[in-house]
C-alpha positions as protocol buffer text, in pm:
chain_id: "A"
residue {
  index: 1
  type: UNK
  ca { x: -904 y: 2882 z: -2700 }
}
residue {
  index: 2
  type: UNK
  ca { x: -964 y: 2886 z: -2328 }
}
residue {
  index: 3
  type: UNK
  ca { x: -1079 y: 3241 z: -2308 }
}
residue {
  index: 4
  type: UNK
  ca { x: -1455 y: 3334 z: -2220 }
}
residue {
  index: 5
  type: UNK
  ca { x: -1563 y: 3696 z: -2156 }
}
residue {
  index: 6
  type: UNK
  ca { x: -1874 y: 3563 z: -1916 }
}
residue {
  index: 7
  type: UNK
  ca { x: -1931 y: 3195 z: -1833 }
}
residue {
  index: 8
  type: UNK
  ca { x: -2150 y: 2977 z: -2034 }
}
residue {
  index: 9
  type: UNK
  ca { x: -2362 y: 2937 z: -1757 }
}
residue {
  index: 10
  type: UNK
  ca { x: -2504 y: 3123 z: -1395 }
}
residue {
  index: 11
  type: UNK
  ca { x: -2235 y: 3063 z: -1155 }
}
residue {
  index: 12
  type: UNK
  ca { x: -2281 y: 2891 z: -808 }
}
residue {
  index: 13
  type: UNK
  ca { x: -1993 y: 2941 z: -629 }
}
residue {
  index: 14
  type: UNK
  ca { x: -1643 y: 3171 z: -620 }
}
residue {
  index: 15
  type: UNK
  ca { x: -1324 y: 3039 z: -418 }
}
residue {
  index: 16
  type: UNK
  ca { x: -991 y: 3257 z: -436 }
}
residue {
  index: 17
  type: UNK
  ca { x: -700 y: 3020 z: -434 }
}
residue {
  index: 18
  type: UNK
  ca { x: -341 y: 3061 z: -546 }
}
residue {
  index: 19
  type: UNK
  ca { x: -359 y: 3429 z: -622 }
}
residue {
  index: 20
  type: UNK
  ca { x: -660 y: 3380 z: -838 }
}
residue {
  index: 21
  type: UNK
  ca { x: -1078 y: 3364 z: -802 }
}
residue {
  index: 22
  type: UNK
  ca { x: -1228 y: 3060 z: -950 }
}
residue {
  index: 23
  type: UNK
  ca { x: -1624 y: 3066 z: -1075 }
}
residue {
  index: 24
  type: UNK
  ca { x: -1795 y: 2704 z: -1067 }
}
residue {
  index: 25
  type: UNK
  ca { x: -2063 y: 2748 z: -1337 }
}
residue {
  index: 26
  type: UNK
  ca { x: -2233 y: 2446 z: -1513 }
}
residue {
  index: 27
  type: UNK
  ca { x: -1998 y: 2207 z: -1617 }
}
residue {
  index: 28
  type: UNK
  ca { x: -1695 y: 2414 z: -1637 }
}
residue {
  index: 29
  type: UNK
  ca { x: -1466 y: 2594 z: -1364 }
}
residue {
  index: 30
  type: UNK
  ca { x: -1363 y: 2928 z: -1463 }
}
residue {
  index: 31
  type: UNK
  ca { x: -1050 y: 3164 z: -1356 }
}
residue {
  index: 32
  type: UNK
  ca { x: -1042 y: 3478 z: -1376 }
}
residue {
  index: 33
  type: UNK
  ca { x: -798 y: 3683 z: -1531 }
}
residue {
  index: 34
  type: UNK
  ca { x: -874 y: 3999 z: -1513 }
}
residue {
  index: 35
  type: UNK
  ca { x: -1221 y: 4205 z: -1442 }
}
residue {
  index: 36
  type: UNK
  ca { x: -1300 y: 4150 z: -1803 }
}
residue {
  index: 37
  type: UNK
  ca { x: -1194 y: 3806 z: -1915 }
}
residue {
  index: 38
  type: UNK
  ca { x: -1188 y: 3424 z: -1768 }
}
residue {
  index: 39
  type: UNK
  ca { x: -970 y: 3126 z: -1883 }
}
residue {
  index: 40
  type: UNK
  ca { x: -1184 y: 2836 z: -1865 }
}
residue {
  index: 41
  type: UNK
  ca { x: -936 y: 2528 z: -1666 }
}
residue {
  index: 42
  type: UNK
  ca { x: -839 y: 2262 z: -1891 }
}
residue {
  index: 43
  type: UNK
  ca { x: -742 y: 1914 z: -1816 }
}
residue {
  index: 44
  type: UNK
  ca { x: -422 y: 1885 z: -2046 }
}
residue {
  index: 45
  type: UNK
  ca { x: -605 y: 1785 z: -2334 }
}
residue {
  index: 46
  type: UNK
  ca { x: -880 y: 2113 z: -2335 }
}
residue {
  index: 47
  type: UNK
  ca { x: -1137 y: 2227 z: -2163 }
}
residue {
  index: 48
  type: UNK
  ca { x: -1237 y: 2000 z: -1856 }
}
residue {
  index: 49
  type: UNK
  ca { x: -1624 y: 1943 z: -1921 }
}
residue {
  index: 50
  type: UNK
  ca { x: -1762 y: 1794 z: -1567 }
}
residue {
  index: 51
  type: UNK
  ca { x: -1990 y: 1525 z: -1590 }
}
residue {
  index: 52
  type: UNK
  ca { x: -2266 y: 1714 z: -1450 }
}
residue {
  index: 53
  type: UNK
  ca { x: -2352 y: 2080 z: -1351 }
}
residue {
  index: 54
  type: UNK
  ca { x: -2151 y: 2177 z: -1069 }
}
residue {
  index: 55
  type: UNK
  ca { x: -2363 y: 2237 z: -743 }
}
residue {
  index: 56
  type: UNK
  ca { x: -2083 y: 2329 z: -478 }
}
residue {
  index: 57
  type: UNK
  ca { x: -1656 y: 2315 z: -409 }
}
residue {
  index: 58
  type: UNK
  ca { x: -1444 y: 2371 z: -102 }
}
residue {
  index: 59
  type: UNK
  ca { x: -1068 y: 2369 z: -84 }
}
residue {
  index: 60
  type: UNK
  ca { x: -966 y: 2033 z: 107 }
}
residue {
  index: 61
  type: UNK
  ca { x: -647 y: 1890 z: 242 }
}
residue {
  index: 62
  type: UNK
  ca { x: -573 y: 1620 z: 496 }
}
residue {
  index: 63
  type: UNK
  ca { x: -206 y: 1494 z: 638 }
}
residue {
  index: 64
  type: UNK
  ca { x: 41 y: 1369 z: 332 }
}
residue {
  index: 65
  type: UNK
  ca { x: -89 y: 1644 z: 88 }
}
residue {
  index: 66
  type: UNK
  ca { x: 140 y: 1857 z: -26 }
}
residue {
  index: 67
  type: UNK
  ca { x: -104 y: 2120 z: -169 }
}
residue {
  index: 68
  type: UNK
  ca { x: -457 y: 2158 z: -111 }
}
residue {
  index: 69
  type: UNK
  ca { x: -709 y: 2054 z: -411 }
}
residue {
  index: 70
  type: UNK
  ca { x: -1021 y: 2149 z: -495 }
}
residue {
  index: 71
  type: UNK
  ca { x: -1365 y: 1916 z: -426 }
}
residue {
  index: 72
  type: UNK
  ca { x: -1624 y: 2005 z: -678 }
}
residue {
  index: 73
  type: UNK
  ca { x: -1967 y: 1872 z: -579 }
}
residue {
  index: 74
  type: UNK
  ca { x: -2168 y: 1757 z: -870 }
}
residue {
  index: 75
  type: UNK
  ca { x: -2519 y: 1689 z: -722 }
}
residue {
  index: 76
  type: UNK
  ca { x: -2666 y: 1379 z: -577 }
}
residue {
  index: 77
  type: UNK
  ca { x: -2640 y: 1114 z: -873 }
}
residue {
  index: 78
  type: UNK
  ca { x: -2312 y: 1238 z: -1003 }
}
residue {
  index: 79
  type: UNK
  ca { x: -1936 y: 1137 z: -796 }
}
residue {
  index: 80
  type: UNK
  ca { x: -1767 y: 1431 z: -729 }
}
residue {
  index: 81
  type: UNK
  ca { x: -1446 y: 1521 z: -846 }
}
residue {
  index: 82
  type: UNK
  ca { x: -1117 y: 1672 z: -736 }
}
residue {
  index: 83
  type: UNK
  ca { x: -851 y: 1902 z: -869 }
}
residue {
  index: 84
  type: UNK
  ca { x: -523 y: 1955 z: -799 }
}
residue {
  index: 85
  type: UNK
  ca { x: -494 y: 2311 z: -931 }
}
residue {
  index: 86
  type: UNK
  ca { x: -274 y: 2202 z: -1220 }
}
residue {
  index: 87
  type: UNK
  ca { x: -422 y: 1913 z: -1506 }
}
residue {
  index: 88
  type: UNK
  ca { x: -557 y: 1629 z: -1304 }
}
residue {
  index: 89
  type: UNK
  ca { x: -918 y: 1600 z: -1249 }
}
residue {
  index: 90
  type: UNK
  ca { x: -971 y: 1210 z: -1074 }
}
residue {
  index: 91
  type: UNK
  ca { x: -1345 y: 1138 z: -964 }
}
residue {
  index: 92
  type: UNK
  ca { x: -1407 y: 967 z: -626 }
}
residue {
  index: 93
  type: UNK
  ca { x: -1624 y: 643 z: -584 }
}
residue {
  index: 94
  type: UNK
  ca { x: -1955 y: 614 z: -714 }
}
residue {
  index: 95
  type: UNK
  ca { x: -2112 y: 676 z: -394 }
}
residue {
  index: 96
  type: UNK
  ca { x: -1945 y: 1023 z: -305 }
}
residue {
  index: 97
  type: UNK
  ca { x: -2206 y: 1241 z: -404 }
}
residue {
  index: 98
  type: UNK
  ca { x: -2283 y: 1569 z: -276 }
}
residue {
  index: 99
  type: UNK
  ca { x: -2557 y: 1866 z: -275 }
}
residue {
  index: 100
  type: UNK
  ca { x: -2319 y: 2102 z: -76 }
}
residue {
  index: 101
  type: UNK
  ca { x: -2008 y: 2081 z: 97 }
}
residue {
  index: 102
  type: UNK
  ca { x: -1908 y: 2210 z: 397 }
}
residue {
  index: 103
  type: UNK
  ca { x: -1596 y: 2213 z: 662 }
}
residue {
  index: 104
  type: UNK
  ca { x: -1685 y: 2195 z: 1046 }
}
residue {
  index: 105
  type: UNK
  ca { x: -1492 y: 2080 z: 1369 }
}
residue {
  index: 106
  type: UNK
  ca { x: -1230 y: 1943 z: 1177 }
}
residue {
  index: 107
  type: UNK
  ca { x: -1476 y: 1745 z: 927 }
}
residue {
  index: 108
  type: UNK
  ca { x: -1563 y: 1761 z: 570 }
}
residue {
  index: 109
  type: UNK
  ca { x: -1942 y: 1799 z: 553 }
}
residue {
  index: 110
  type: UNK
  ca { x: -2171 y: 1690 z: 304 }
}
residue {
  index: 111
  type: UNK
  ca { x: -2561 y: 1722 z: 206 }
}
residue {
  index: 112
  type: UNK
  ca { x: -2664 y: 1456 z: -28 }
}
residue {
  index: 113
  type: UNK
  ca { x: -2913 y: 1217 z: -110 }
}
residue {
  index: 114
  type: UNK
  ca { x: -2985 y: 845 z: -163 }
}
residue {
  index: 115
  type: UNK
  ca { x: -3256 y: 563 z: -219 }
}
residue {
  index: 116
  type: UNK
  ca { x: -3160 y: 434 z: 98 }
}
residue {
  index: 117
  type: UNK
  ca { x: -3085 y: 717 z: 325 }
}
residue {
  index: 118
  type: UNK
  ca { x: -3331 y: 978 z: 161 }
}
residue {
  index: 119
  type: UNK
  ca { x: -3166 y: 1353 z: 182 }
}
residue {
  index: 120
  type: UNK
  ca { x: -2907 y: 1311 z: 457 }
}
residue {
  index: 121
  type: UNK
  ca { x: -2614 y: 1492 z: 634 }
}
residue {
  index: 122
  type: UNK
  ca { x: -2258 y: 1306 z: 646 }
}
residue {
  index: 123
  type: UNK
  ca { x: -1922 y: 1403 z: 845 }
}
residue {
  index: 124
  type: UNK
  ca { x: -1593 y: 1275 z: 698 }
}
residue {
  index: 125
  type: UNK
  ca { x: -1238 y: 1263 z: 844 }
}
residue {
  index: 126
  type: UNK
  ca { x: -1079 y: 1196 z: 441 }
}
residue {
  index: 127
  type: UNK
  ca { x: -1267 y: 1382 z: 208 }
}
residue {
  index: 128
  type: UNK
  ca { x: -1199 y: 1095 z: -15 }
}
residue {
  index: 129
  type: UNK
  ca { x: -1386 y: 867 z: 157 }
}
residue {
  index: 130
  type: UNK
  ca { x: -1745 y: 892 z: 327 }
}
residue {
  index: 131
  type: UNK
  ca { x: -1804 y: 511 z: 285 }
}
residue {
  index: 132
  type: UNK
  ca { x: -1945 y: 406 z: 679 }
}
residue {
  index: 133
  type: UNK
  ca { x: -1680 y: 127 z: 701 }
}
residue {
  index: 134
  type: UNK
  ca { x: -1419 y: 437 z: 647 }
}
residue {
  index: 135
  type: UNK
  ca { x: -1366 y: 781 z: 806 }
}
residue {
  index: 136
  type: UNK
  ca { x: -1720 y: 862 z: 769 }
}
residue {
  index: 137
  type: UNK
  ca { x: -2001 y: 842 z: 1047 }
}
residue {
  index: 138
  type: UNK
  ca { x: -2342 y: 799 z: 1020 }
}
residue {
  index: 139
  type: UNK
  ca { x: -2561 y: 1006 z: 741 }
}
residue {
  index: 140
  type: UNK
  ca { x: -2906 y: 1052 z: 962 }
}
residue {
  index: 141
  type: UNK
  ca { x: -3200 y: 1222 z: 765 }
}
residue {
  index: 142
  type: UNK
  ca { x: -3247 y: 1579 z: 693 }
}
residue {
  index: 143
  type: UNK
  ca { x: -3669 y: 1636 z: 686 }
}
residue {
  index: 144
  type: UNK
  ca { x: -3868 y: 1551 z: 411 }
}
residue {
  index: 145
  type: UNK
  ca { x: -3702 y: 1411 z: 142 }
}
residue {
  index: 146
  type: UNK
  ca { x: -3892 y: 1577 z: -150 }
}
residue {
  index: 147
  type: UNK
  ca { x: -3632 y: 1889 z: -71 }
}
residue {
  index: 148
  type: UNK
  ca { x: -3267 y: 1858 z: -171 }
}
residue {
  index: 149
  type: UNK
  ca { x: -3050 y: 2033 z: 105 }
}
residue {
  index: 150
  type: UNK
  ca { x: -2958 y: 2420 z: -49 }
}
residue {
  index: 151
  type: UNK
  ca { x: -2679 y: 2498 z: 194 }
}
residue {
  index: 152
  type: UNK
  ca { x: -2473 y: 2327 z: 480 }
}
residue {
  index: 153
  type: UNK
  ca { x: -2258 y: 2618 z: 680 }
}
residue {
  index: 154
  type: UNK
  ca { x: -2069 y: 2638 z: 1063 }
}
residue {
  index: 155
  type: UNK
  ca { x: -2191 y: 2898 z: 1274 }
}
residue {
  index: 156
  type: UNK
  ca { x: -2088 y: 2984 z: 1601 }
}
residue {
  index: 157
  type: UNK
  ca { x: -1985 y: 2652 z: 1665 }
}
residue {
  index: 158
  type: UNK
  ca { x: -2288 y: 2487 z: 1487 }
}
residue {
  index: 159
  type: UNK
  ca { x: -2340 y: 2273 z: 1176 }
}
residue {
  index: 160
  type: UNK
  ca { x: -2634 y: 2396 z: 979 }
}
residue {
  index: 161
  type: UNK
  ca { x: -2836 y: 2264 z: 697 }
}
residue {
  index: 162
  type: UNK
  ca { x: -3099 y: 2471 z: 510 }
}
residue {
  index: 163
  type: UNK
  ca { x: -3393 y: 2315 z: 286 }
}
residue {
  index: 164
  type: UNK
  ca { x: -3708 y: 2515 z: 135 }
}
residue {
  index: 165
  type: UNK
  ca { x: -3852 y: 2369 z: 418 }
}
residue {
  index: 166
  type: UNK
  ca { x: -3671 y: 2509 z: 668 }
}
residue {
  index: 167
  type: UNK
  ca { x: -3310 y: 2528 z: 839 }
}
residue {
  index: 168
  type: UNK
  ca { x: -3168 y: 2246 z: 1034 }
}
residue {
  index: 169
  type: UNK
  ca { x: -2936 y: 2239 z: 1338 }
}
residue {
  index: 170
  type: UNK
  ca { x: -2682 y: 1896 z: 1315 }
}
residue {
  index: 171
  type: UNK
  ca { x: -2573 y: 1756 z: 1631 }
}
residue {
  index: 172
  type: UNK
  ca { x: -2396 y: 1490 z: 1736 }
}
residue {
  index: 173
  type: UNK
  ca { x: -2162 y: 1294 z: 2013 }
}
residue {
  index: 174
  type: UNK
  ca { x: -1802 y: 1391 z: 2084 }
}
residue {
  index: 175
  type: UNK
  ca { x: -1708 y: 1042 z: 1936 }
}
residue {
  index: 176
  type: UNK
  ca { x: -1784 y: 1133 z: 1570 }
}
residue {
  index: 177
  type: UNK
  ca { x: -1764 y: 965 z: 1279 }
}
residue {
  index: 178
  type: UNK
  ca { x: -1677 y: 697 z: 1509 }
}
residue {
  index: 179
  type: UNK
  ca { x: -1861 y: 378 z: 1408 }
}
residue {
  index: 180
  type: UNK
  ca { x: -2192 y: 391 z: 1585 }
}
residue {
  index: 181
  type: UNK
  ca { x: -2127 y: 748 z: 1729 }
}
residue {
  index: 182
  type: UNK
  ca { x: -2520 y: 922 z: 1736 }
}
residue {
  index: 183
  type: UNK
  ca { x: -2574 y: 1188 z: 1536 }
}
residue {
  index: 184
  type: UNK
  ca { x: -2914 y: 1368 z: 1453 }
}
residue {
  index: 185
  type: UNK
  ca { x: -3084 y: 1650 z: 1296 }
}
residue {
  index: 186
  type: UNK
  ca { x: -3416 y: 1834 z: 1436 }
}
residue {
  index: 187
  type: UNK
  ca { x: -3555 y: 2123 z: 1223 }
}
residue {
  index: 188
  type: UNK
  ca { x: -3506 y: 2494 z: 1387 }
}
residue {
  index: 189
  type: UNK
  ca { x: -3738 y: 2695 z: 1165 }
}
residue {
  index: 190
  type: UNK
  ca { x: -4017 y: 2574 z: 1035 }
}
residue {
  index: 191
  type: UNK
  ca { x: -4122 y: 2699 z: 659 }
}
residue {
  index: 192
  type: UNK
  ca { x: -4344 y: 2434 z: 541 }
}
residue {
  index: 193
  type: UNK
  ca { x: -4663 y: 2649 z: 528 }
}
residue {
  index: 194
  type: UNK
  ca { x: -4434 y: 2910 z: 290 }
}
residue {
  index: 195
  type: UNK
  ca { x: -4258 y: 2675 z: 96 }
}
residue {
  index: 196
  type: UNK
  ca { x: -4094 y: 2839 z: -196 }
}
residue {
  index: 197
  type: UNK
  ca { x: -3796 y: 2835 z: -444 }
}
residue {
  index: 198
  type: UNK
  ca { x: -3684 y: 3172 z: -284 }
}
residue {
  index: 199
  type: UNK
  ca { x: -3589 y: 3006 z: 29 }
}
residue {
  index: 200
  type: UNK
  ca { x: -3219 y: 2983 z: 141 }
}
C-alpha cells in the first residue's frame, strides 16, 4: 500500500542516506526503490502525511546521537519535524520553523520568517533548538520582507541567502550564537528592478 510509481506531488529536494535516495514532495517523503517505483515512508501506522508541504531537509546529528535523522523543513508557519530513518516522526517547538536549511561552520542554518523578526537568518549549535535563550544566536533581517528566502548554501567559506530580490552574504563575529554575538546580512546582488519568480 506504500508503493507510488511518481510522487503525488513536484519534488523539492533529494538526499541519499542509508543506501537509499529520498524525494521530499508535498506532504510525503518518498524512497526510492528502484528507477521505476517509490515506497512512500510510513510512520508505523501508514503513510506519514506532514502537516504541511515540505519546503527543505538536511541530515543532522549532534554529540549523544547514535544515528543521524532527518530535519524536514515545513515552511514558515509550520514546526518542523524530524525522522529517525525508522517510524518516529516527533515535531520540534512551535517556533522552529524554517524556509530552508542549511549546515555551515559547524552550525545548522535556517531561513525563516516571523511577525517579529520579518524574513530572517538564524545559526544553531542543536538543531533542536533555535530559541535565543538556547544554542541559537541572533536571527538579523534578510531584505525586504515581502520575499521568503529561496535558498541558504556555504560557499567557499561563506553563508549565503538568496531571495527574488537578490542574494545575500551572512556574516558574523567569531563568538557566534553566543548571546549578543553581532551578526548581519548586506545584499550582494541587487535584482529588485527584475524581480521575478524565476529567480534562484
Amino acid at each position: 500500500q506504500f508503493v507510488n510509481q511518481h510522487p503525488d506531488a513536484p519534488t523539492v529536494k533529494f538526499i541519499e542516506w542509508n543506501g537509499h535516495v529520498y524525494a521530499l514532495a508535498g506532504k510525503r517523503l518518498y524512497r526510492i526503490l528502484t528507477p521505476t517505483s517509490l515506497e512512500v515512508v510510513n510512520d508505523g501506522t501508514g503513510i506519514h502525511e506532514l502537516p504541511a508541504d515540505g519546503t527543505d531537509m538536511i541530515l543532522v546529528s549532534k554529540p549523544g546521537d547514535v544515528e543521524p535523522k532527518l530535519l524536514v523543513s515545513l515552511g514558515n508557519e509550520t514546526p518542523m519535524e524530524l525522522w529517525d530513518g525508522d517510524t518516529t516522526w516527533t515535531p520540534l517547538g512551535a517556533t522552529e520553523t524554517a524556509d530552508r536549511l542549511c549546515l555551515h561552520d559547524n552550525l545548522w542554518w535556517r531561513v525563516s520568517k516571523n511577525d517579529t523578526d520579518g524574513v530572517f537568518v538564524q545559526g544553531t549549535l542543536d538543531y533542536e533548538d533555535f530559541a535565543l535563550a538556547g544554542t541559537a544566536g541572533e536571527r538579523p533581517q534578510v531584505g525586504d520582507n515581502r520575499f521568503l528566502g529561496r535558498q541558504i548554501f556555504s560557499w567557499k567559506g561563506q553563508l549565503y541567502v538568496a531571495k527574488i530580490d537578490g542574494l545575500y552574504v551572512v556574516t558574523y563575529a567569531d563568538t557566534y550564537p553566543a548571546d549578543g554575538a553581532k551578526i548581519q546580512c548586506n545584499r550582494i546582488l541587487n535584482l529588485e528592478s527584475e524581480i521575478n519568480r524565476y529567480n534562484f
